[in-house]
C-alpha positions as CSV (number, residue, x, y, z in Angstrom):
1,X,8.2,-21.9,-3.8
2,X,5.7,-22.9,-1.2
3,X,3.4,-19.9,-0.4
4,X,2.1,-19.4,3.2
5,X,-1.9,-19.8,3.7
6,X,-4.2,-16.6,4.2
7,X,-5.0,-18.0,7.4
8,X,-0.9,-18.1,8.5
9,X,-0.6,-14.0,8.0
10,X,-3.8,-13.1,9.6
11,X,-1.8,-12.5,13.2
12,X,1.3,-10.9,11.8
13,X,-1.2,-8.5,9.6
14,X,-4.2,-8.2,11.7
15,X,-3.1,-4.5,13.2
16,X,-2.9,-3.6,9.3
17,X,-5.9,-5.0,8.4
18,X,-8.0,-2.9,11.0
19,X,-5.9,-0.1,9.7
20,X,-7.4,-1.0,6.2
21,X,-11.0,-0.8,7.0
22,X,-10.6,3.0,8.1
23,X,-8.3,3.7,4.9
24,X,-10.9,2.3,2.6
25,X,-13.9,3.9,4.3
26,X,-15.9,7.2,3.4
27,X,-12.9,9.1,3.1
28,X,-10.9,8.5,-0.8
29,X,-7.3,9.3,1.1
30,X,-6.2,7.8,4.0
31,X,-2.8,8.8,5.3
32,X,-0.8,6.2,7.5
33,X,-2.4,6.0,11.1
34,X,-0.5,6.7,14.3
35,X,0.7,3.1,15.6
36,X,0.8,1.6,12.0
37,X,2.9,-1.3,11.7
38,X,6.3,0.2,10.9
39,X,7.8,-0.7,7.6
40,X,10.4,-3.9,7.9
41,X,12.0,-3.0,3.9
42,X,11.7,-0.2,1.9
43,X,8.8,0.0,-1.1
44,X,10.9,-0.7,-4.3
45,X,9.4,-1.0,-7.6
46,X,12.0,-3.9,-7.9
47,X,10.7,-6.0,-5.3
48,X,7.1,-5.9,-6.2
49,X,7.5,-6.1,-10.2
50,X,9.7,-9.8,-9.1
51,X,7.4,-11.1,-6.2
52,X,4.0,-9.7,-6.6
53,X,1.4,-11.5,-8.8
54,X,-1.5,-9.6,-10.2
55,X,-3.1,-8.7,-13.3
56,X,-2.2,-5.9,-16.2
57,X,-4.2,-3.3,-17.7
58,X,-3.5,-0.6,-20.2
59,X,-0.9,-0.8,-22.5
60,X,1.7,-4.1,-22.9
61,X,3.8,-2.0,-24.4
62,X,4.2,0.8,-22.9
63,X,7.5,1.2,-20.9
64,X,5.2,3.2,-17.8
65,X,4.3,0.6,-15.2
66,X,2.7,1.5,-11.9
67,X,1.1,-1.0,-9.5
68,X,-1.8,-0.4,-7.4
69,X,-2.3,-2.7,-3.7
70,X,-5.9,-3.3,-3.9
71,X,-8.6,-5.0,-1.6
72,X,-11.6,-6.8,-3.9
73,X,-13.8,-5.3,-0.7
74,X,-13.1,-2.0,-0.5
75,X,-15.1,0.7,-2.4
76,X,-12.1,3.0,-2.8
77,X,-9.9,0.4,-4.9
78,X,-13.1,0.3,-7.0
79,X,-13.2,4.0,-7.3
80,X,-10.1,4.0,-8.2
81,X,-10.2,1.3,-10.9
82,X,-12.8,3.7,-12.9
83,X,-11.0,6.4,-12.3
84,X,-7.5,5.4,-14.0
85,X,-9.3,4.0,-17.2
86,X,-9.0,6.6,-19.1
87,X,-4.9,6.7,-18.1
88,X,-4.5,3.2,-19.7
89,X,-3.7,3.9,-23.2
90,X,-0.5,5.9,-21.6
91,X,0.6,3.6,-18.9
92,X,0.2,-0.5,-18.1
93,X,-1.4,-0.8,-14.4
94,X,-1.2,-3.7,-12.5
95,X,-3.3,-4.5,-10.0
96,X,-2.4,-6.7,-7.2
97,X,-4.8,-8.2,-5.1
98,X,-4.9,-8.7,-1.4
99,X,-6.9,-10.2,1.5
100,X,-7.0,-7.9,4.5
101,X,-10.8,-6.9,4.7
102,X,-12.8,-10.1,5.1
103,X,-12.4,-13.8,3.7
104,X,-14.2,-12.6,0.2
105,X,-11.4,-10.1,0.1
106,X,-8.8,-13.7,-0.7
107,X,-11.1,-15.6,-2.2
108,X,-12.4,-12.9,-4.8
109,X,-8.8,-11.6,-5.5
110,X,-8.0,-15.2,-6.3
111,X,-10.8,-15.4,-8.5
112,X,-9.7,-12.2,-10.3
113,X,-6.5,-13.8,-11.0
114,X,-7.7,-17.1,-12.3
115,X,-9.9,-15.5,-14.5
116,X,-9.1,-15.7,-18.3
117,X,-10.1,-12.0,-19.1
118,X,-9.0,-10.3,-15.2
119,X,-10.2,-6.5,-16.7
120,X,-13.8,-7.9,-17.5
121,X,-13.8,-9.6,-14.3
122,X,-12.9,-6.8,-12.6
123,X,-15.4,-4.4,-14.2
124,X,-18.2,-7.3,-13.2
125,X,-17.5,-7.9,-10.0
126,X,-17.7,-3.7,-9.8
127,X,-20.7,-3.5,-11.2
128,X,-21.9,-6.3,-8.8
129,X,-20.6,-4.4,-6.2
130,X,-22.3,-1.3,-6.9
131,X,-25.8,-3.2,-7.4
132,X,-25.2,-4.5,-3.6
133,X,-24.9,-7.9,-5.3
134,X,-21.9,-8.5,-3.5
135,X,-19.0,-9.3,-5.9
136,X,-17.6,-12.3,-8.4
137,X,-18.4,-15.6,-6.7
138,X,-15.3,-17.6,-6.3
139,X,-15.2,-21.1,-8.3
140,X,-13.2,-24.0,-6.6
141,X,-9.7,-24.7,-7.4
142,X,-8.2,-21.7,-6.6
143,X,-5.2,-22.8,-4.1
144,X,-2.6,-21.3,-5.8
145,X,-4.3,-18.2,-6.4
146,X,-5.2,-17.6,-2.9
147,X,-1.6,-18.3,-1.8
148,X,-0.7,-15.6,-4.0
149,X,-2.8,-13.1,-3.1
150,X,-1.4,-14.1,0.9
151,X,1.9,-13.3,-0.7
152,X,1.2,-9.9,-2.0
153,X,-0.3,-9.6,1.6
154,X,2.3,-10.0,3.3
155,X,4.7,-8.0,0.8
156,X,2.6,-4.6,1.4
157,X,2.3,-5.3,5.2
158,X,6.3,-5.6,5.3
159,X,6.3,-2.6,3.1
160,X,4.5,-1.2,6.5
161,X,0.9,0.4,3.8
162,X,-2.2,1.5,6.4
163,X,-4.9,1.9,3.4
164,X,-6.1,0.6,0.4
165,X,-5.6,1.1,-2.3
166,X,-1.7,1.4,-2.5
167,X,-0.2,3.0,-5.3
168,X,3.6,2.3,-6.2
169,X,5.1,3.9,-9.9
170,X,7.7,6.4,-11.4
171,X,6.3,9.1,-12.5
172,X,6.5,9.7,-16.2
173,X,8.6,13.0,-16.2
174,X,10.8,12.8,-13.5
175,X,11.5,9.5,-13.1
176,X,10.9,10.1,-9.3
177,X,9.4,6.6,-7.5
178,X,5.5,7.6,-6.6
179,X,4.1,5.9,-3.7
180,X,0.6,7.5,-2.8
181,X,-2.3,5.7,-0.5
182,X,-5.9,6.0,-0.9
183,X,-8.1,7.0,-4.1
184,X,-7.8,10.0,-6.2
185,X,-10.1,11.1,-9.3
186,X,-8.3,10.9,-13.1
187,X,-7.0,14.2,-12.9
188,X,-5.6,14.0,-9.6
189,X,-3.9,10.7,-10.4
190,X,-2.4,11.6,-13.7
191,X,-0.7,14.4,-12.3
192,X,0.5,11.9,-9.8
193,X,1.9,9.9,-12.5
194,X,3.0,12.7,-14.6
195,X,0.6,11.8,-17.5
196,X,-1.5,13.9,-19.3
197,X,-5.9,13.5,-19.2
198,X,-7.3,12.7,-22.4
199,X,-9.8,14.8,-24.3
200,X,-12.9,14.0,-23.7
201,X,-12.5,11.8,-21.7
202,X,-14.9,11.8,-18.2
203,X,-12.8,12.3,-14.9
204,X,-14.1,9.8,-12.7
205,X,-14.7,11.1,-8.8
206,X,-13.3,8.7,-6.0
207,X,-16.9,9.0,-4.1
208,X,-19.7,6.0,-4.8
């Protein structure tokens, strides 16, 4: 299948985008802003587990999956990604890049997925973050990665999100589909998910 370029989606998702640099500002919850881009098909855990590429933390074999929409730019998805570490031994996340902040947003997210060990990656290009370092830097060669993250674009724009970082699951009880924008310390999102916090381990906050 032939992917579209970044640079093709930028008109069709450009309304979202600005959308995206409130939701992933000081605030860790952004709901959906009046004169969001409507919806054009209904989130399915379906659709993204067969069209969306991104990488998996947490258990392989555990039969929980939820998938988070994430921007390599914004602070919140970065917030977030501490914050549901101590969740992964109960539940595989995947986390699926997208480019809607700025052109390291694509290039970065591509990066993440090329890399041989994505988790690591991630928790350096956090780190780098954090340190005002900027992020990963983004080797050459990454075409298809970059027309993959424009695909998971372009899926969470149809499915009509207005912050990152998206979060699509079941939860573990009930069985119920989860969808829930913006960041949310452990606790909060292990209730989301209907999973339990593990002793001792440290609740991470969604503020940095």
């Amino acid at each position: 299948m032939t992917f579209p370029s970044f640079f093709k989606l930028l008109p069709a998702t450009f309304m979202t985008a600005s959308l995206l640099l409130a939701g992933c500002g000081e605030a860790p919850s952004t709901s959906a802003t009046a004169g969001a881009k409507a919806a054009t098909t209904p989130v399915s855990v379906a659709a993204i587990a067969a069209e969306a590429q991104g990488f998996l933390v947490g258990s392989q074999m555990s039969a929980r999956t939820v998938y988070v929409f994430f921007d390599a730019q914004c602070a919140h998805c970065g917030a977030l990604w501490n914050a549901a570490k101590p969740l992964k031994s109960q539940v595989k996340f995947v986390w699926i890049p997208v480019g809607l902040l700025n052109p390291s947003s694509t290039t970065q997210g591509a990066a993440l997925l090329a890399a041989k060990d994505p988790a690591a990656t991630m928790d350096e290009h956090e780190t780098s973050l954090l340190a005002k370092q900027g992020g990963i830097s983004a080797g050459s060669g990454l075409d298809a990665q970059k027309a993959a993250v424009a695909k998971n674009t372009a899926l969470m724009t149809k499915f009509g999100f207005a912050s990152v970082p998206s979060i699509v699951g079941t939860h573990a009880q009930t069985g119920a589909l989860v969808i829930k924008e913006g960041s949310m310390p452990t606790a909060a999102l292990a209730s989301l998910l209907g999973l339990s916090v593990p002793t001792g381990e440290s609740v991470v906050s969604p503020a940095r």
